[in-house]
C-alpha angles and dihedrals in degrees: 000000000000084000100044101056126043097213090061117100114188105215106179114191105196127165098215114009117014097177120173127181119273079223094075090059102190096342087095138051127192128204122194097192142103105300095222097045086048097055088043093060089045087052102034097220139095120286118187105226101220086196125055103256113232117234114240 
């Protein structure tokens, strides 16, 4: 879907491996981060984490 229509961007928000195809090119971004504390930061507000968060 990404590849077919010029307006899609992929985000992948994955704790451990957020791999996306070389194919997409920079129509995709991956994020290897807490997912929580990432939407926070794109939100810029405060986001309770039901679960501890590990230190990396």
């Amino acid at each position: 879907m990404t590849r077919e229509h010029d307006n899609i961007t992929l985000i992948r928000l994955n704790l451990d491996q957020a791999v996306i195809p070389e194919s997409l090119g920079n129509k995709a971004i991956g994020i290897n981060a807490d997912m929580a504390e990432s939407i926070s930061d794109i939100l810029n507000v405060s986001v309770s984490h039901p679960y501890p968060v590990q230190e990396q």
